[in-house]
The first five atom37 places (N, CA, C, CB, O) and aatype in JSON, in Angstrom:
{
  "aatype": [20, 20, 20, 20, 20, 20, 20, 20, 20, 20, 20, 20, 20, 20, 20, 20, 20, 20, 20, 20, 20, 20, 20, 20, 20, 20, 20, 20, 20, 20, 20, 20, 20, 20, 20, 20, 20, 20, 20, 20, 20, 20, 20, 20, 20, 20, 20, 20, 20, 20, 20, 20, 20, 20, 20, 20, 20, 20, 20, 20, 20, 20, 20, 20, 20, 20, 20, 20, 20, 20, 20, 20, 20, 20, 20, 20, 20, 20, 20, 20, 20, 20, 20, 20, 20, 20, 20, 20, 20, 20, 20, 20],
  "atom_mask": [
    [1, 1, 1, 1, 1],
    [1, 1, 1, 1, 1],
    [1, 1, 1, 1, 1],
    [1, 1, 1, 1, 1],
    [1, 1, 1, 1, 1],
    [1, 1, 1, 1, 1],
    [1, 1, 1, 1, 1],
    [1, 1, 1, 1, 1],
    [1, 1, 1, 1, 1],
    [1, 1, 1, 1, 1],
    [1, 1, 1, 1, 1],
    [1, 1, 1, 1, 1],
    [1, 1, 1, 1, 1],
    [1, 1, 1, 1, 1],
    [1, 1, 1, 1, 1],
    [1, 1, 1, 1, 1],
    [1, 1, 1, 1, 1],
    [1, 1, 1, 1, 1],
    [1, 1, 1, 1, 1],
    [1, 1, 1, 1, 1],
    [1, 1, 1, 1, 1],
    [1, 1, 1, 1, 1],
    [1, 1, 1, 1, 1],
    [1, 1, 1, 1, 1],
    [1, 1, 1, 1, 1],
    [1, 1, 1, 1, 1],
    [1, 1, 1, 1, 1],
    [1, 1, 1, 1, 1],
    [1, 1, 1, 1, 1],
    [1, 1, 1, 1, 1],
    [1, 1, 1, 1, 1],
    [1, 1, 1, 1, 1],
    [1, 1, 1, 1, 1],
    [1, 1, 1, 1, 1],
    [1, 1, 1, 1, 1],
    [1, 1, 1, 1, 1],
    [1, 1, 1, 1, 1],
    [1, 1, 1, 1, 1],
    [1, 1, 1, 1, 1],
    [1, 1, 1, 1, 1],
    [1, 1, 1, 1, 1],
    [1, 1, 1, 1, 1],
    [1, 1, 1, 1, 1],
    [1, 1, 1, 1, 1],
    [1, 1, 1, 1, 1],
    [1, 1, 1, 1, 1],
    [1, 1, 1, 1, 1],
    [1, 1, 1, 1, 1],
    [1, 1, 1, 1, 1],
    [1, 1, 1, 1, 1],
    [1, 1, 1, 1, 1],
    [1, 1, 1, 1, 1],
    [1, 1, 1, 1, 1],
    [1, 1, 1, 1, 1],
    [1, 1, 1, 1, 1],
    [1, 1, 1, 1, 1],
    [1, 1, 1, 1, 1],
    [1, 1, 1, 1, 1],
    [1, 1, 1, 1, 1],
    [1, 1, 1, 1, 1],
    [1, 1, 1, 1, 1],
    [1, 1, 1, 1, 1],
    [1, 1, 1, 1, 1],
    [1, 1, 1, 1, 1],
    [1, 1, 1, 1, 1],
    [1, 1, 1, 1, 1],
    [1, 1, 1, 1, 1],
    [1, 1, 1, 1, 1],
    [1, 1, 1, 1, 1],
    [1, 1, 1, 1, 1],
    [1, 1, 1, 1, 1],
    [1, 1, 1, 1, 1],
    [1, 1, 1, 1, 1],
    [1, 1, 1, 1, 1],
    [1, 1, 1, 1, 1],
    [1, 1, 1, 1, 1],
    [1, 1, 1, 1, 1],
    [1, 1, 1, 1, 1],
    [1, 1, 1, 1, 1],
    [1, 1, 1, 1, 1],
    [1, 1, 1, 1, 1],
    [1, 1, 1, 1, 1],
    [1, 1, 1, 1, 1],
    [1, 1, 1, 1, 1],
    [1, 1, 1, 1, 1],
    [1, 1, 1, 1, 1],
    [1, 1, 1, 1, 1],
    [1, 1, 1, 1, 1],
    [1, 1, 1, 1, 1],
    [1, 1, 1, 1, 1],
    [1, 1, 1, 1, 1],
    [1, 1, 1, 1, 1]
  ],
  "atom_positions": [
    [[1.68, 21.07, 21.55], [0.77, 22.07, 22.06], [1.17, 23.42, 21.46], [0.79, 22.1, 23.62], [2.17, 23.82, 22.06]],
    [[0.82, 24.18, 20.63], [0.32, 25.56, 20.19], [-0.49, 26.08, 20.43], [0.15, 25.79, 19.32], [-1.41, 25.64, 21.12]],
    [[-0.42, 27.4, 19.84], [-1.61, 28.36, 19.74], [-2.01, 28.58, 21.43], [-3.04, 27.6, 18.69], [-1.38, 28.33, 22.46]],
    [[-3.22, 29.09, 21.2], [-4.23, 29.65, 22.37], [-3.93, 28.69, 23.68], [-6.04, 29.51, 21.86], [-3.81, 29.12, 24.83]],
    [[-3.82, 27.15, 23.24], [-3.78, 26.39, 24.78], [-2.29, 26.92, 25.51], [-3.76, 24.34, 24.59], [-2.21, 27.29, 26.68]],
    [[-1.14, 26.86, 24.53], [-0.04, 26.89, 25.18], [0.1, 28.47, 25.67], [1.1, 26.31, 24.28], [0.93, 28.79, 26.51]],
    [[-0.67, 29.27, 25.14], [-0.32, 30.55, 25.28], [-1.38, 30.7, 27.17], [-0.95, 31.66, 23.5], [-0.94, 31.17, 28.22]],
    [[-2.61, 30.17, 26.93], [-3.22, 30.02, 28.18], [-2.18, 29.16, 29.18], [-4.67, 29.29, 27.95], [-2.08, 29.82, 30.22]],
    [[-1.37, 27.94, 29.26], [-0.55, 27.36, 29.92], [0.5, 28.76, 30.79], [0.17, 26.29, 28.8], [0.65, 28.85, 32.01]],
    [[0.99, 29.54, 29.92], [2.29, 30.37, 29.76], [1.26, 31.11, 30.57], [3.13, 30.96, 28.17], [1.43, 30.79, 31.75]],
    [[0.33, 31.9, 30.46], [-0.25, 32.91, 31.43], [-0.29, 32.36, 32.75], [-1.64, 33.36, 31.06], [0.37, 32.96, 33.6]],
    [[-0.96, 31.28, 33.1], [-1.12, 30.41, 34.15], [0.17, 30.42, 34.84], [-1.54, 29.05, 33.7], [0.22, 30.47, 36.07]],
    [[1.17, 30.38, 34.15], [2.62, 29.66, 34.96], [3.19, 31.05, 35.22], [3.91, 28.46, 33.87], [3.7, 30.91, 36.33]],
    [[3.33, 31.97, 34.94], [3.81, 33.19, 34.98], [2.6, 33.69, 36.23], [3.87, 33.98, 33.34], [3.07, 33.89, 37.35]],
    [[1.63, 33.83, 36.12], [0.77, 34.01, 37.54], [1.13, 33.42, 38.62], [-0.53, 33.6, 37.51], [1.4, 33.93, 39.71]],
    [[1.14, 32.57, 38.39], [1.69, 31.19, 39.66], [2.98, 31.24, 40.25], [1.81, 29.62, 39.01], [3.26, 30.91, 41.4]],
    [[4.01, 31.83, 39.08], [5.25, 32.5, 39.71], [5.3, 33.79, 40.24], [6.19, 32.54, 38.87], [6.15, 34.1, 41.08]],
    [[4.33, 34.68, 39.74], [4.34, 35.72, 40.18], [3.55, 35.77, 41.71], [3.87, 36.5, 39.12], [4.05, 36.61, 42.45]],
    [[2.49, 35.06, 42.26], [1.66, 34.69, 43.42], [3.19, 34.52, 44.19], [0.43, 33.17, 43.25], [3.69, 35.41, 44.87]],
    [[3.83, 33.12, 43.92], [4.97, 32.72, 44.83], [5.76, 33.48, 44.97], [5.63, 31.76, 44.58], [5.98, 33.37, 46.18]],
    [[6.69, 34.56, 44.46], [7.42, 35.24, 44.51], [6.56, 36.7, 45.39], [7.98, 35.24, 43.11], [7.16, 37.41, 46.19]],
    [[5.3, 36.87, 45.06], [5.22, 38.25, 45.76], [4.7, 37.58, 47.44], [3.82, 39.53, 44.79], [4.67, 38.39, 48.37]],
    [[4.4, 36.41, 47.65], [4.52, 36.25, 48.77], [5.68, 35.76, 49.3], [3.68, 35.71, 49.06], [5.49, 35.59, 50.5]],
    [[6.66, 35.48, 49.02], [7.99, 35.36, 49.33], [8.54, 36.63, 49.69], [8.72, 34.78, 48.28], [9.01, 36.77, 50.82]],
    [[8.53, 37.47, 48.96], [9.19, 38.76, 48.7], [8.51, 39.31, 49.75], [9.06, 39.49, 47.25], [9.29, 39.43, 50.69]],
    [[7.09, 39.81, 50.11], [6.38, 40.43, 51.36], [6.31, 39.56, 52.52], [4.97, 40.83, 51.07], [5.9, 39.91, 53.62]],
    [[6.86, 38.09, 52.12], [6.2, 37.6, 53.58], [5.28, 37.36, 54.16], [6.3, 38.01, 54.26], [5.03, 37.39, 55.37]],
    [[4.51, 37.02, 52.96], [3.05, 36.53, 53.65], [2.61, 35.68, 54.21], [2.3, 36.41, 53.14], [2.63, 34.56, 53.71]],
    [[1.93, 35.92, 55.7], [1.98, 34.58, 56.37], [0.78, 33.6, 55.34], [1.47, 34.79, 58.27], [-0.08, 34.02, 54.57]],
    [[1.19, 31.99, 55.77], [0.44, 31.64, 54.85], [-0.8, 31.6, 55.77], [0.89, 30.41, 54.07], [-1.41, 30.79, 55.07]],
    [[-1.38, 31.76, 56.46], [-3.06, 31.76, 56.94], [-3.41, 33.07, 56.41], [-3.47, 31.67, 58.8], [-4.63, 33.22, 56.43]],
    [[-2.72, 34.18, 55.9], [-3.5, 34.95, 54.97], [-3.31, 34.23, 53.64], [-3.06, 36.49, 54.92], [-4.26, 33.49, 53.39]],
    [[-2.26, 34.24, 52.62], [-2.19, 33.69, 51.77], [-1.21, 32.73, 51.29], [-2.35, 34.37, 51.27], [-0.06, 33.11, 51.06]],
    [[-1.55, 31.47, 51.12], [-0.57, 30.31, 51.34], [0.27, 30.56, 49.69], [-1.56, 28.46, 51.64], [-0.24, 31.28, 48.83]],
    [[1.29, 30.01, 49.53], [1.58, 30.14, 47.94], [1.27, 28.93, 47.28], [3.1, 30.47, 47.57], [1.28, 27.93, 48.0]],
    [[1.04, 28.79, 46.27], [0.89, 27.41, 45.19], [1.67, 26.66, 46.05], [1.55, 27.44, 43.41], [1.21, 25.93, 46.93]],
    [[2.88, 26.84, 45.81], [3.52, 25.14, 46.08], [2.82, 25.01, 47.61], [5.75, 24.93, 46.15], [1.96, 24.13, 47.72]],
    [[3.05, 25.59, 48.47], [2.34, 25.34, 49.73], [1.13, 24.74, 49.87], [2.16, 26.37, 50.29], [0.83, 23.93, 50.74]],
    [[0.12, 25.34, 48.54], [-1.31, 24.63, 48.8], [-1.02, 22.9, 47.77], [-2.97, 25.98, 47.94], [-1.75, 21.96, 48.06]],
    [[-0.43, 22.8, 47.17], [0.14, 22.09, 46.53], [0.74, 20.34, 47.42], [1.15, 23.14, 46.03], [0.37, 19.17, 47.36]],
    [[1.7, 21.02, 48.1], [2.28, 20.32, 48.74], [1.38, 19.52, 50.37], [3.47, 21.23, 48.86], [1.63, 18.56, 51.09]],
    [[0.3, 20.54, 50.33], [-0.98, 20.55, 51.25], [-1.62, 19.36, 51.03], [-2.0, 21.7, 50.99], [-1.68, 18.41, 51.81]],
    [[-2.26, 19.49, 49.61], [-3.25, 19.14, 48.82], [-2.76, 17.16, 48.86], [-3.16, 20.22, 47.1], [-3.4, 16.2, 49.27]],
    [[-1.38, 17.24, 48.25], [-0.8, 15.69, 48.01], [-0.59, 15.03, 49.74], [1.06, 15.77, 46.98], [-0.92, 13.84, 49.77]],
    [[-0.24, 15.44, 50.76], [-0.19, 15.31, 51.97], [-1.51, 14.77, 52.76], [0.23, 16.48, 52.34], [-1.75, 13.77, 53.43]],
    [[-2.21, 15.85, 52.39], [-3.53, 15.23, 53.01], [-4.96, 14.81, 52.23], [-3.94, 16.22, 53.99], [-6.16, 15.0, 52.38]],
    [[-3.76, 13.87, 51.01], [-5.18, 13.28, 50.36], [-5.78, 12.31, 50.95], [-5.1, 12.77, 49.08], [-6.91, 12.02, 50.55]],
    [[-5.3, 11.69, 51.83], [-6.19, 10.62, 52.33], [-7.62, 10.98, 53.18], [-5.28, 9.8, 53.24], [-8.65, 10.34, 53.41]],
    [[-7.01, 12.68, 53.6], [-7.94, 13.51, 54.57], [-8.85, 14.1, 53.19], [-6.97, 14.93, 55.76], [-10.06, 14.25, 53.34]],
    [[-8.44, 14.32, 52.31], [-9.42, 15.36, 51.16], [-10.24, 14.09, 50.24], [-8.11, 16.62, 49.79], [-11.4, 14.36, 49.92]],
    [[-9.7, 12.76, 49.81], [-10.47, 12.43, 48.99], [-12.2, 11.77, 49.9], [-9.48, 11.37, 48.05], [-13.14, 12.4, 49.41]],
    [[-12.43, 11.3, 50.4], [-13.84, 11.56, 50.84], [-14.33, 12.63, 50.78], [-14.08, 11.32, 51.94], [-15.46, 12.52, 50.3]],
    [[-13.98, 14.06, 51.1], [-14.74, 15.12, 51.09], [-15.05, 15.32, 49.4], [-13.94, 16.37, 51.89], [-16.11, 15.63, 48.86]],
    [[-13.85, 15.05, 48.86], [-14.17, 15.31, 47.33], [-15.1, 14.73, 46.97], [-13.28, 15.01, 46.41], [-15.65, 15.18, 45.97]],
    [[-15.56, 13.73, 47.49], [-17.0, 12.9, 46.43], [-18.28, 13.8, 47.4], [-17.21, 10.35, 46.67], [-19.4, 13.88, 46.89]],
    [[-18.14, 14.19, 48.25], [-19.28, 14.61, 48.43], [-19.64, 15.58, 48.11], [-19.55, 14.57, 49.27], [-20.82, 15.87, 47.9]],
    [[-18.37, 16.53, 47.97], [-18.45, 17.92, 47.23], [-18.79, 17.29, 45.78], [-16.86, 18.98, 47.28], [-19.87, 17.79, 45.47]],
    [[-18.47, 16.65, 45.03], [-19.31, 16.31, 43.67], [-20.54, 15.81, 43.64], [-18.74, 15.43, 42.92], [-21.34, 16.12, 42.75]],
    [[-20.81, 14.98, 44.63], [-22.22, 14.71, 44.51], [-23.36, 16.02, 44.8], [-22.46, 13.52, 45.52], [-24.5, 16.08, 44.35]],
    [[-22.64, 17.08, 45.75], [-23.3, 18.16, 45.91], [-23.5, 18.96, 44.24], [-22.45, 19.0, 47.09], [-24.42, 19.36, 43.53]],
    [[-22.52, 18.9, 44.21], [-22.36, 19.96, 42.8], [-23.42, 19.36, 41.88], [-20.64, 19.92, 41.9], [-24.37, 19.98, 41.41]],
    [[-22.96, 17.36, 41.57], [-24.19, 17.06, 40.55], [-26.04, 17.25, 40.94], [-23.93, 15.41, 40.22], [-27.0, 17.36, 40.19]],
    [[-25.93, 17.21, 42.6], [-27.68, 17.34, 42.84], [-27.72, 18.68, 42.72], [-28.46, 16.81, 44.4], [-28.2, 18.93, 41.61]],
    [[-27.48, 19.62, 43.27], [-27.06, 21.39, 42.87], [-27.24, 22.06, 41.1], [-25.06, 21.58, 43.25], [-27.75, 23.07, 40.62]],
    [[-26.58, 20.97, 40.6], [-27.0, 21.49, 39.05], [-27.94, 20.54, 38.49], [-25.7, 21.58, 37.96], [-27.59, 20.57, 37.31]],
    [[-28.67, 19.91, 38.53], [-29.44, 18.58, 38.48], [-31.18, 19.4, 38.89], [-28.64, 17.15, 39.96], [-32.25, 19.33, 38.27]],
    [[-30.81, 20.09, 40.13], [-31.98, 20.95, 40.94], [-32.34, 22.43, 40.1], [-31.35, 21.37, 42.68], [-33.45, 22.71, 39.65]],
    [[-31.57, 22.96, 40.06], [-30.84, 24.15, 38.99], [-31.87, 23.72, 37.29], [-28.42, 23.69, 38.76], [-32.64, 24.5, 36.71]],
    [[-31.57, 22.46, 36.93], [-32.48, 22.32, 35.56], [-33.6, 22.48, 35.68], [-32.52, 21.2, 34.88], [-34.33, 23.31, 35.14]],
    [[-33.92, 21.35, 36.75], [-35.13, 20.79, 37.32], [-36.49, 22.22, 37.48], [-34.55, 20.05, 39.01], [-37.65, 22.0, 37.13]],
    [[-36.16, 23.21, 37.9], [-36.84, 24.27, 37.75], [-36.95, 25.37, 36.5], [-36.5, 24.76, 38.7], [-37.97, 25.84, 35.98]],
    [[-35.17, 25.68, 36.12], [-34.62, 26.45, 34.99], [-35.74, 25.96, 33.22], [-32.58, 25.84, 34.95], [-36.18, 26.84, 32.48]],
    [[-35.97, 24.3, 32.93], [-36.32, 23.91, 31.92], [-38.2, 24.33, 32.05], [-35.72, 22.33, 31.79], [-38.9, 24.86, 31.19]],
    [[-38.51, 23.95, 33.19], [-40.0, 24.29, 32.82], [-40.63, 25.69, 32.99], [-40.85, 23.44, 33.6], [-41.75, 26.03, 32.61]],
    [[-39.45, 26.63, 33.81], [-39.83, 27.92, 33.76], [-39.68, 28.61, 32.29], [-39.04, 28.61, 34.79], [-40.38, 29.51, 31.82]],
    [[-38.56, 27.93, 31.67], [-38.32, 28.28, 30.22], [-39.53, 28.16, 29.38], [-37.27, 27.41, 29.62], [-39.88, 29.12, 28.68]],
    [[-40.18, 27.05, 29.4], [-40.95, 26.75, 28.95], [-42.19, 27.41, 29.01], [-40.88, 25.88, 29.18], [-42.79, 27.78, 28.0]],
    [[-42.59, 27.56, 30.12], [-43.91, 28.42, 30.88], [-43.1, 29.81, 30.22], [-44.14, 28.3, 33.14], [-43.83, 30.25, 29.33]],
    [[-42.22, 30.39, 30.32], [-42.13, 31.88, 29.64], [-42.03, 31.79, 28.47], [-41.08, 32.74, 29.96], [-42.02, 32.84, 27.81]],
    [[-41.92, 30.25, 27.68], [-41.81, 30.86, 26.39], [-43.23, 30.96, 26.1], [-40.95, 30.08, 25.31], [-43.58, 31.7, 25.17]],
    [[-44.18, 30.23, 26.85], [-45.63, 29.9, 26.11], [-46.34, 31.12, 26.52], [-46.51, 28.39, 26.64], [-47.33, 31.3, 25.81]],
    [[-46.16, 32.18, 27.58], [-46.88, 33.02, 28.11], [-45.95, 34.67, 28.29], [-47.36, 32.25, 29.46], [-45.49, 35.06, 29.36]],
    [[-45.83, 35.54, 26.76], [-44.84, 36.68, 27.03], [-45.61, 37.4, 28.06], [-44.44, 37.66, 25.69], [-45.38, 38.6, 28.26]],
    [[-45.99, 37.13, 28.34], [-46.39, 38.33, 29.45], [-45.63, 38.6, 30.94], [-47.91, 38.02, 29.88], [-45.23, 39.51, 31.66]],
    [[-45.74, 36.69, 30.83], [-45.01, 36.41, 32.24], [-43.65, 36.36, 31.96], [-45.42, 35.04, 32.99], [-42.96, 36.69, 32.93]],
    [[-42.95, 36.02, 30.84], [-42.0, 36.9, 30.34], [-41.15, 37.79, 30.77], [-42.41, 37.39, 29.77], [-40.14, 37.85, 31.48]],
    [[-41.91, 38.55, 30.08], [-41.96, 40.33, 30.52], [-41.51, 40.08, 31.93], [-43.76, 41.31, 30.46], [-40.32, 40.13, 32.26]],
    [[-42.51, 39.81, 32.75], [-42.61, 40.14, 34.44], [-41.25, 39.44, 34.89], [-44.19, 39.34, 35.36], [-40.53, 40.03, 35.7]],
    [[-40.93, 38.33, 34.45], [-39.85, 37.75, 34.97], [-38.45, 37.45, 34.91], [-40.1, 37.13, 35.02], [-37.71, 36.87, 35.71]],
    [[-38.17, 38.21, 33.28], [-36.95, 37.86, 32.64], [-35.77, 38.67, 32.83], [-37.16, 37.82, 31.36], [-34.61, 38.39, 32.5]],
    [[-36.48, 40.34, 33.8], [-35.35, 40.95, 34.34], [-34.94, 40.44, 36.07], [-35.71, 42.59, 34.2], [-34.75, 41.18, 37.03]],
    [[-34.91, 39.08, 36.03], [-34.48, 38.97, 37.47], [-33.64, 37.7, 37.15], [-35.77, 38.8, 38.73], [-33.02, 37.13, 38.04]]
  ]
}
C-alpha cells in the first residue's frame, strides 16, 4: 500500500487517536461522546442485536436510492427536451 491510500489510512488513524485521547484527556462522558474503541467494542458485542437492523437499514438505503432515480432520470429527461422548464427548475 502507497501513495494517496496509505497516506488517507495515516490521516484516519491519527484522527482516531486524536478523538480517543482528547476524550480521555477531558473526560468525556461517553453519552456525549463515546471514543472509537468504545463504539468499537459496542459494535462487536452487540452484533447479534445490530445485524437484523443492518439489512433493513440497506434495504432502506437500496429502495431510497432506487426511488431517488425513479423520478431524478425522467425529470432529466423532460428538462432536457423542454429549456424552458429548465430554466424554471434547475435552480432548486
Amino acid at each position: 500500500m502507497t501513495g494517496p491510500k496509505l497516506y488517507t489510512l495515516m490521516i484516519v488513524l491519527v484522527l482516531l487517536a486524536l478523538w480517543q485521547g482528547a476524550c480521555r484527556l477531558w473526560q468525556v462522558p461517553d453519552f456525549i461522546l463515546p471514543t472509537p474503541s468504545r463504539i468499537l467494542w459496542q459494535a462487536v458485542a452487540q452484533t447479534p442485536l445490530l445485524l437484523p437492523h443492518a439489512g433493513v437499514t440497506a434495504l432502506e438505503i437500496i429502495l431510497g436510492i432506487m426511488m431517488a432515480l425513479a423520478l431524478a432520470i425522467p425529470l432529466a429527461v423532460v428538462m432536457f427536451a423542454c429549456p424552458s422548464l429548465e430554466k424554471a427548475i434547475a435552480p432548486f
